[in-house]
C-alpha positions as CSV (number, residue, x, y, z in Angstrom):
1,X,-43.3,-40.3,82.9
2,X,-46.4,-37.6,83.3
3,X,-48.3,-37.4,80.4
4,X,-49.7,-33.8,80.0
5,X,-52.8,-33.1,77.7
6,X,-53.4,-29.8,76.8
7,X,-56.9,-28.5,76.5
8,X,-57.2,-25.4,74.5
9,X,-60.1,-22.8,73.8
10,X,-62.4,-24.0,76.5
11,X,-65.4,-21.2,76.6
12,X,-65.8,-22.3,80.3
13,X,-63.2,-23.9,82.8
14,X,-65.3,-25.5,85.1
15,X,-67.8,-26.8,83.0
16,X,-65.3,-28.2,80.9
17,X,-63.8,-29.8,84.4
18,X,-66.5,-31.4,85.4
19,X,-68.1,-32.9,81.9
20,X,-64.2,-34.6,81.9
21,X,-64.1,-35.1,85.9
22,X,-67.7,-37.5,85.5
23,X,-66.1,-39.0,82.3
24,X,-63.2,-39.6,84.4
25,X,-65.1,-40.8,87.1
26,X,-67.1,-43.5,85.2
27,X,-63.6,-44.9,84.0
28,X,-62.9,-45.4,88.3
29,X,-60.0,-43.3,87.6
30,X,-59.1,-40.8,90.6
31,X,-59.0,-37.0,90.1
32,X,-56.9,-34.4,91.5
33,X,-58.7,-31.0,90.5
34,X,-56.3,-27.7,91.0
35,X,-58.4,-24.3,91.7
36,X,-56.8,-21.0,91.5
37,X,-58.5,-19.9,95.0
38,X,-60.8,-20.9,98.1
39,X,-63.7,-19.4,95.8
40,X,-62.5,-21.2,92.8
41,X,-63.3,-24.3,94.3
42,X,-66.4,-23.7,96.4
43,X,-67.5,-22.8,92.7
44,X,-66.2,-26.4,91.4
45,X,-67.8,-27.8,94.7
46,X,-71.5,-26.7,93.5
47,X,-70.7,-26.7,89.9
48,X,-70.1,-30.9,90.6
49,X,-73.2,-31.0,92.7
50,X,-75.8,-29.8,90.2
51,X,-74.0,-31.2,87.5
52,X,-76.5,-33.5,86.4
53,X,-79.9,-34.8,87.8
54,X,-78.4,-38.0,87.5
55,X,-75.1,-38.4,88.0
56,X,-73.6,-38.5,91.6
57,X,-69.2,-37.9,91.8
58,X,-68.2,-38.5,94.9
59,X,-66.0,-35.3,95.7
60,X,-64.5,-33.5,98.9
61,X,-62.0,-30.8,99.7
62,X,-58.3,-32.3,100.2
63,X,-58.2,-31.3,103.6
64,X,-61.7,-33.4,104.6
65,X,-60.8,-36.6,106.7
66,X,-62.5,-38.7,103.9
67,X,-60.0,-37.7,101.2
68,X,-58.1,-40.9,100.9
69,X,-61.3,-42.6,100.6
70,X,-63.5,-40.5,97.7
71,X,-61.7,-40.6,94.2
72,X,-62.3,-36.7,93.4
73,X,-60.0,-34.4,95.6
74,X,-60.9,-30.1,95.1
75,X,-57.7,-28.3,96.0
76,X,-56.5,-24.5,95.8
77,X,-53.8,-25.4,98.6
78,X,-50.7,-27.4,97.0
79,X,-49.0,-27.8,99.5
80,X,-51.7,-30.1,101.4
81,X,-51.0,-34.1,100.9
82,X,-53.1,-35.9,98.4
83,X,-54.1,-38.8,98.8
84,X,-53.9,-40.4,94.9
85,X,-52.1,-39.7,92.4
86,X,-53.6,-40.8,89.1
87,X,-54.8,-37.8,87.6
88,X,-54.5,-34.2,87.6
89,X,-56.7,-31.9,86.1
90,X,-55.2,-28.0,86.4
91,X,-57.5,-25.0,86.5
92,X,-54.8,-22.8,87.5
93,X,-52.5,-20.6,85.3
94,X,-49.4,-22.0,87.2
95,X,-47.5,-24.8,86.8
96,X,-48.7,-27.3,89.5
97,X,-46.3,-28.5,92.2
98,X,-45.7,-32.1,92.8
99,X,-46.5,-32.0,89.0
100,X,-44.7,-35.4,87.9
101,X,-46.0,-37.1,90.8
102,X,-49.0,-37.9,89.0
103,X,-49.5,-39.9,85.9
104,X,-51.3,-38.2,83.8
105,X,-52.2,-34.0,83.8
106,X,-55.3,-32.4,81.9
107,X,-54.4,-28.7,81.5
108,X,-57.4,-26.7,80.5
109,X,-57.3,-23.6,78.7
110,X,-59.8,-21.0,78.0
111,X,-60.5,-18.5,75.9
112,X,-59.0,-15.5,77.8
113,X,-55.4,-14.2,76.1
114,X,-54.1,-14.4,79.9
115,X,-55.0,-17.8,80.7
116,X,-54.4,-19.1,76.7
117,X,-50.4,-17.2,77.2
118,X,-49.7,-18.9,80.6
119,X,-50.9,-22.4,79.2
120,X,-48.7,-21.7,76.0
121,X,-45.4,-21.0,78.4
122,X,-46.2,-24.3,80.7
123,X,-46.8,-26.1,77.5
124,X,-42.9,-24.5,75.8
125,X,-41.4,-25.6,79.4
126,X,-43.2,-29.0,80.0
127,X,-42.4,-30.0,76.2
128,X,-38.5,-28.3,77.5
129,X,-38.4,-31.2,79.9
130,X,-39.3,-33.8,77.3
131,X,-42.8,-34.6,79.0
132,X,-45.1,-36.3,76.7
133,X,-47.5,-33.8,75.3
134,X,-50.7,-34.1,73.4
135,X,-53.2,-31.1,72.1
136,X,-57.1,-30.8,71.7
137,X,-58.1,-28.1,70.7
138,X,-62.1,-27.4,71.5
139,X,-64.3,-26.6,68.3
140,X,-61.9,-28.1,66.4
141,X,-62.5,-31.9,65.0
C-alpha cells in the first residue's frame, strides 16, 4: 500500500521540492513531481537547474521522449502516462490521480491557510482509506 508523508509548514514549496527531490535523487530513487500549472513547473524546471553549483538532477517534462529514461518526471498534466512509479511528491492542493499507483507520496504543505486546509482534508480522507500516514512538521524537531 501507498505510503503518504505529510509535510507541513513548508515556507517555500519548491525549495522544499527540490532540497527532498536531490536527496531523493542521491538514494537512485525515481520522482514523480505534481505542479499545480504549466507555470508551476517551468518554475520547478529552473528552480532544479540552479539548484546548486554542484549538483546535476537529471529532470524532463513527462511529455519529453526521454521520460522513461531520466528518474525525475515534472508534470501539471495527470492524465499523461508516467513512466515510474516509485515516488510522488505533490505540489498541488488536489488529491493526485493514479494516487496508489505509486509507492510512496510526499505531500508538501505550506504556510498559506488555503493550501495548509486542502492538505488537512487529503490527509482526513487518505487516513479514511486506511493509507499509511506519517507527519513532519517543518521547524519543529
Amino acid at each position: 500500500m501507498t505510503r503518504i508523508d505529510f509535510h507541513t509548514n513548508i515556507p517555500d514549496k519548491l525549495a522544499y521540492a527540490c532540497r527532498l527531490v536531490r536527496k531523493a535523487h542521491a538514494a537512485k530513487a525515481k520522482v514523480v513531481v505534481l505542479l499545480e500549472n504549466a507555470e508551476q513547473a517551468a518554475a520547478f524546471d529552473a528552480a532544479l537547474w540552479t539548484l546548486s553549483d554542484t549538483d546535476f538532477i537529471a529532470h524532463v517534462m513527462a511529455h519529453d521522449p526521454l521520460a522513461a529514461l531520466t528518474p525525475v518526471i515534472v508534470t501539471f498534466d495527470e492524465a499523461v502516462a508516467l513512466p515510474h512509479h516509485d515516488m510522488l511528491v505533490n505540489l498541488t492542493r488536489r488529491t493526485p490521480a493514479g494516487l496508489a499507483q505509486f509507492a510512496r507520496v510526499f505531500e508538501i504543505i505550506s504556510l498559506d491557510e488555503d493550501d495548509a486546509a486542502a492538505g488537512r482534508q487529503r490527509y482526513a480522507a487518505y487516513k479514511k482509506q486506511s493509507y499509511p500516514l506519517t507527519h513532519f512538521v517543518a521547524g519543529k524537531s
